[in-house]
C-alpha positions in Angstrom: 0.0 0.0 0.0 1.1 3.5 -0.7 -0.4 7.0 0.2 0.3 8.7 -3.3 -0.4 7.0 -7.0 3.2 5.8 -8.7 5.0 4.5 -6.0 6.0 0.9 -7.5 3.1 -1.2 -6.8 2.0 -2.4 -9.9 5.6 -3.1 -10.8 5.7 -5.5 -7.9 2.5 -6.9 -8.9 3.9 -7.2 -12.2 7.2 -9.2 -10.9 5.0 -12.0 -9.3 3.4 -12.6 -12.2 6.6 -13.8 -13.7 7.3 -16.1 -10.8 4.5 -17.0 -8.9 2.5 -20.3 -9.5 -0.8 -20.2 -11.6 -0.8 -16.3 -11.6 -3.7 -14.2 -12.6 -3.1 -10.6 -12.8 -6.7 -9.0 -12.5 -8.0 -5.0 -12.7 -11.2 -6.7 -10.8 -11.8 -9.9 -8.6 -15.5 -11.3 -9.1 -15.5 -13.0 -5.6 -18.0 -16.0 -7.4 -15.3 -16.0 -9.9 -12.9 -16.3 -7.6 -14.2 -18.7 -5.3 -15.1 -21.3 -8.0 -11.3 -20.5 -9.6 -9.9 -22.0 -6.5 -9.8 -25.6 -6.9 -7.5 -28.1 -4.3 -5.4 -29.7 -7.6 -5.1 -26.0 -9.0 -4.9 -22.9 -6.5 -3.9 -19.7 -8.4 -2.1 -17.2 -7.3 -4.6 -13.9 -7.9 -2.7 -10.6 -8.2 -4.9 -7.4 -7.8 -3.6 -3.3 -8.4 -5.9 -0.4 -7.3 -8.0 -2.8 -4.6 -8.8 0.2 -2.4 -11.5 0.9 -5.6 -13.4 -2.7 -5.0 -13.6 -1.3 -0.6 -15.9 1.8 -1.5 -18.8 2.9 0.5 -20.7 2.6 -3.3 -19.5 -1.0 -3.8 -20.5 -2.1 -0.3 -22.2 -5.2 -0.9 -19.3 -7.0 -3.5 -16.4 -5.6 -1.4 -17.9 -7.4 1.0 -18.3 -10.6 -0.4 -14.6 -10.0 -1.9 -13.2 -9.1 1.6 -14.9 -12.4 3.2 -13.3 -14.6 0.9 -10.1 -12.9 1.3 -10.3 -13.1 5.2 -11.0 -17.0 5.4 -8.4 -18.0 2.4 -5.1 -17.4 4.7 -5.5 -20.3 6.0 -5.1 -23.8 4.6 -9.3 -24.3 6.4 -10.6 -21.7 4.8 -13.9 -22.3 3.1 -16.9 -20.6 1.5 -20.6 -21.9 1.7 -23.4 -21.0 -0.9 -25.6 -21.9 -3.4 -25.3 -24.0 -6.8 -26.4 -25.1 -9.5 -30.2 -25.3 -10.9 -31.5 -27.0 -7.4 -29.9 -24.7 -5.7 -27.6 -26.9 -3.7 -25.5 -25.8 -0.6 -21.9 -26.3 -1.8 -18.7 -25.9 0.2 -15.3 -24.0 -1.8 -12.6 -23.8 -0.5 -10.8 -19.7 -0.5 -7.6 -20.7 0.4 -4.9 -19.4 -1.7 -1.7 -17.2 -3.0 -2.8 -13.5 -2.9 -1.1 -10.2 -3.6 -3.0 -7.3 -3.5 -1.9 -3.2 -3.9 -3.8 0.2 -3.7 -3.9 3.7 -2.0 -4.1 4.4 1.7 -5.4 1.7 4.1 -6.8 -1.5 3.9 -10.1 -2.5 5.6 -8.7 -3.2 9.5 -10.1 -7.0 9.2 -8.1 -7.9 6.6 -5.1 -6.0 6.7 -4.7 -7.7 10.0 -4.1 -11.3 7.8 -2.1 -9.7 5.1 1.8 -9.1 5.5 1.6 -4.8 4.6 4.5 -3.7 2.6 4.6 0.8 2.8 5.2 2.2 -0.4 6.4 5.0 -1.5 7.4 7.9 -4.4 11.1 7.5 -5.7 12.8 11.0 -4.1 13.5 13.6 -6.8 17.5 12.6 -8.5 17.1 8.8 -7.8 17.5 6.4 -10.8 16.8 3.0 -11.2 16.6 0.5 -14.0 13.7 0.5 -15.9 11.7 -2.6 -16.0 10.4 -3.9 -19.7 9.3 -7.5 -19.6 9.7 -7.7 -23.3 13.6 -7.2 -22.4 13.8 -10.0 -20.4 16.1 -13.1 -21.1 14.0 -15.9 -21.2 16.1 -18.4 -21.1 17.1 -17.0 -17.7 13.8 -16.6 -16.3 13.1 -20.2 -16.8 16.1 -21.0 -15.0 14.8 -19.4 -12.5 11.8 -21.1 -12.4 12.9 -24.4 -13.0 15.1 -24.0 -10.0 12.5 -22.6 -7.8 10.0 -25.7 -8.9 13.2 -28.4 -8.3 13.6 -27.0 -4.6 9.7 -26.9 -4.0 9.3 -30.6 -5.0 12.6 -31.4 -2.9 11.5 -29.5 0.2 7.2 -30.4 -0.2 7.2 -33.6 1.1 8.6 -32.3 5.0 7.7 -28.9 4.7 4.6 -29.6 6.9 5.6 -31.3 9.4 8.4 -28.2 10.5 7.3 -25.6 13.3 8.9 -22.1 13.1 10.7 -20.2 15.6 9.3 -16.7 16.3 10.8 -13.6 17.3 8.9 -12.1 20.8 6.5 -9.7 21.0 4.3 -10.9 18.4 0.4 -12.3 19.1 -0.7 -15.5 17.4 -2.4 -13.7 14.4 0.9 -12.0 13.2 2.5 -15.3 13.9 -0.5 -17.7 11.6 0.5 -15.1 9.0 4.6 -15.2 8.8 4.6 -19.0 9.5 5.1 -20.0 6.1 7.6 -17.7 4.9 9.8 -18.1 8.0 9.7 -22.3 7.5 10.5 -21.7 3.7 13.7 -19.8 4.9 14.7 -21.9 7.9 15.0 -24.7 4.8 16.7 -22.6 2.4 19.3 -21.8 5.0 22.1 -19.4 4.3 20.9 -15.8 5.0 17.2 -16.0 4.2 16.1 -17.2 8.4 17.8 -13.7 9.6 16.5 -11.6 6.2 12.7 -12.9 6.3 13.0 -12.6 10.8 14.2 -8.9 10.1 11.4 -8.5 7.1 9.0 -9.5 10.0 10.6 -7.0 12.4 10.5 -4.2 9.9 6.7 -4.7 9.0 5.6 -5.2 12.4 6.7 -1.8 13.0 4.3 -0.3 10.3 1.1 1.3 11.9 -1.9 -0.5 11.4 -5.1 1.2 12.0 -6.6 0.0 15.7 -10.2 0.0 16.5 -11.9 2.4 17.8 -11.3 0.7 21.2 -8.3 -0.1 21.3 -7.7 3.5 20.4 -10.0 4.6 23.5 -8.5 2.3 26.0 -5.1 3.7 24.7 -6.1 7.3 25.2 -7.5 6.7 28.1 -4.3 5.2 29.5 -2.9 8.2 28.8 -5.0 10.5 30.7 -6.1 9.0 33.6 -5.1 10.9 36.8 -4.9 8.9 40.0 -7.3 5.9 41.4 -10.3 7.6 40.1 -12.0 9.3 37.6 -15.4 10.2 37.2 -17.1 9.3 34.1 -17.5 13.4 32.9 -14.2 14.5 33.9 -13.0 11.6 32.1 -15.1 12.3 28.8 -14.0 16.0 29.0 -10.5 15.4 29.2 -10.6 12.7 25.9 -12.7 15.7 24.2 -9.4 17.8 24.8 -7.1 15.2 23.8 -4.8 17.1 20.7 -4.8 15.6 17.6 -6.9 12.7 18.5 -10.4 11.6 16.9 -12.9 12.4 20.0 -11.0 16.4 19.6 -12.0 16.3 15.9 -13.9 19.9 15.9 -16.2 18.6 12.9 -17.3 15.7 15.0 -19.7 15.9 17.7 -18.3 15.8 21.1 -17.9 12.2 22.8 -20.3 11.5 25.7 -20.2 10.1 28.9 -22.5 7.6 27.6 -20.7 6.8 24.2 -17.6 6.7 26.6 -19.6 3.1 28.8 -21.2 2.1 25.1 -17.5 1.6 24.0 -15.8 0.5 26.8 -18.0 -2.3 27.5 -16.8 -5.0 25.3 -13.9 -5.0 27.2 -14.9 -5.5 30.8 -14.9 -2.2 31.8 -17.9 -0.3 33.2 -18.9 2.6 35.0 -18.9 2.0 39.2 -22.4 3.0 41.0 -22.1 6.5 42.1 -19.9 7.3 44.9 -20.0 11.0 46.3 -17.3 13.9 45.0 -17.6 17.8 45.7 -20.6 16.9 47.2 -22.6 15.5 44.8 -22.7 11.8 43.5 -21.0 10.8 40.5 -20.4 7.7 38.2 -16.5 6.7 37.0 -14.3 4.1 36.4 -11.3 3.4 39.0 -7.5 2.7 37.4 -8.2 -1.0 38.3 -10.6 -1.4 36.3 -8.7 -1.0 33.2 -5.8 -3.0 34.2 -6.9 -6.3 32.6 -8.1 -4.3 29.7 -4.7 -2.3 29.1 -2.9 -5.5 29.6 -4.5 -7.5 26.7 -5.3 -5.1 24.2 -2.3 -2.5 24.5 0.7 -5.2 25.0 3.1 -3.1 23.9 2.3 -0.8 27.1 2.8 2.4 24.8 1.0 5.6 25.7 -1.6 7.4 23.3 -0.6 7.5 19.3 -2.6 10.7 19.3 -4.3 9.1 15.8 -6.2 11.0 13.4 -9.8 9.8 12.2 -8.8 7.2 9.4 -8.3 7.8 5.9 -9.8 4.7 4.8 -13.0 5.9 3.3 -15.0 2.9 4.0 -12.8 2.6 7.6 -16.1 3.9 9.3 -18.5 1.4 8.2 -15.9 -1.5 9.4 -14.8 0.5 12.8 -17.7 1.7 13.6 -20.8 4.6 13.1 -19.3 7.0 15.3 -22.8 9.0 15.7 -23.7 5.7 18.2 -21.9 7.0 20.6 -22.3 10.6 21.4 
């Protein structure tokens, strides 16, 4: 993914064709073409360029069909279940398969949380680089290159499955599911690919990915709370001053005590019964009731990102509706 247009991605797109297995370079995914594409004896490889067109608020309904099948094919389990044929007849297909996918901005958060993200970017002004003509290359050399790479699969295929990666800390089980491959491909080629792909790993983990609107609370909230309690307004007012974060968005309504409880809830946490302060009886939250909260959700233990609403156009419809809780 990149922020700006001609930053490379279609190149890379245009790469993998060259090498991957079964490749289908696409300018649109049908996901009922897709799905009945993907066969056990023949899984492609789809490649897709300008993807953040298909996760529009107009195109709802088949982003969302395309980002289902997406979500469940990372995994070797991953199936679909509809309709087919004349009689109508529930079928099972299986989604699991080789994707590669590139556009502007940010991905919807469910399923850039199964992809490995990749940050893009505009050449600076000065540098050069080779240009890339795929009528100029030597094809004798690219089919030794794919010979070789299909003589060490069928070499490698038969134990691949039975190895278990090693992982670097500090990473949950998601991030983990998604790396496994790549790091058990490298621990078998040996040489320097089980230190490049570990410090690939380190590199992307480092990329921002969008939290939920949650996660984002609970982190902000860590940030700001004074002492061993806080009552549920002073609380709300002080997120509604936060700089440069999405309840201080001057376009937005301001966030509620209310929407505050809505959105903490999920996690455990809720208001306390009133308890008396400056005389008069107020609701809040005590720091121990966050504890297990900040714990699980904000493992890396780092204060407030400060975040901005997101950029992802259709972000609002998969975070949430923002007007539920004021």
């Amino acid at each position: 993914m990149s922020p700006e247009p001609g930053s490379g991605k279609t190149l890379c797109l245009d790469l993998s064709r060259l090498l991957v297995k079964n490749g289908h370079m696409a300018a649109a995914i049908s996901p009922a073409a897709m799905r009945r594409m993907i066969t056990p004896g023949n899984r492609p490889t789809f490649l897709a360029d300008e993807i953040d067109l298909v996760f529009t608020k107009k195109n709802q309904d088949d982003g969302m069909s395309l980002m289902q099948v997406l979500n469940s094919g990372y995994t070797a389990s991953g199936y679909y279940i509809g309709c087919n044929g004349p009689m109508q007849t529930p079928t099972t297909w299986s989604t699991y398969c080789a994707v590669g996918i590139a556009g502007l901005k940010n991905l919807p958060q469910a399923l850039e949380q199964r992809t490995i993200l990749i940050p893009m970017r505009k050449r600076e002004p000065g540098v050069r680089v080779e240009k890339f003509r795929e009528t100029r290359i030597p094809r004798d050399e690219l089919k030794e290159i794919i010979s070789g790479i299909r003589s060490w699969v069928a070499m490698v295929e038969p134990t691949v499955m039975s190895k278990e990666a090693s992982y670097p800390d500090g990473h949950d089980g998601r991030t983990e599911d998604i790396w496994e491959p790549l790091l058990i491909i490298a621990d078998m080629a040996g040489r320097e690919w089980p230190s490049r792909v570990r410090e690939s790993l380190e590199w992307c983990s480092r990329v921002e990915k969008k939290e939920t609107i949650g996660v984002e609370l609970l982190r902000d909230i860590k940030a700001v709370f004074v002492g061993a309690f806080m009552s549920s307004q002073d609380l709300t007012d002080t997120l509604n001053r936060l700089e440069e974060s999405r309840w201080s968005d001057p376009n937005d309504t301001p966030l509620s005590a209310r929407g505050v409880a809505r959105l903490l809830a999920p996690y455990g946490v809720k208001p306390n019964p009133p308890r008396k302060i400056d005389g008069r009886a107020q609701r809040g939250y005590y720091r121990g009731d966050f504890v297990s909260a900040w714990k699980t959700y904000l493992p890396d233990g780092a204060e407030s990102n400060r975040t901005t609403p997101p950029l992802d156009p259709w972000a609002e419809v998969l975070d949430a509706n923002m007007s539920d809780y004021h």
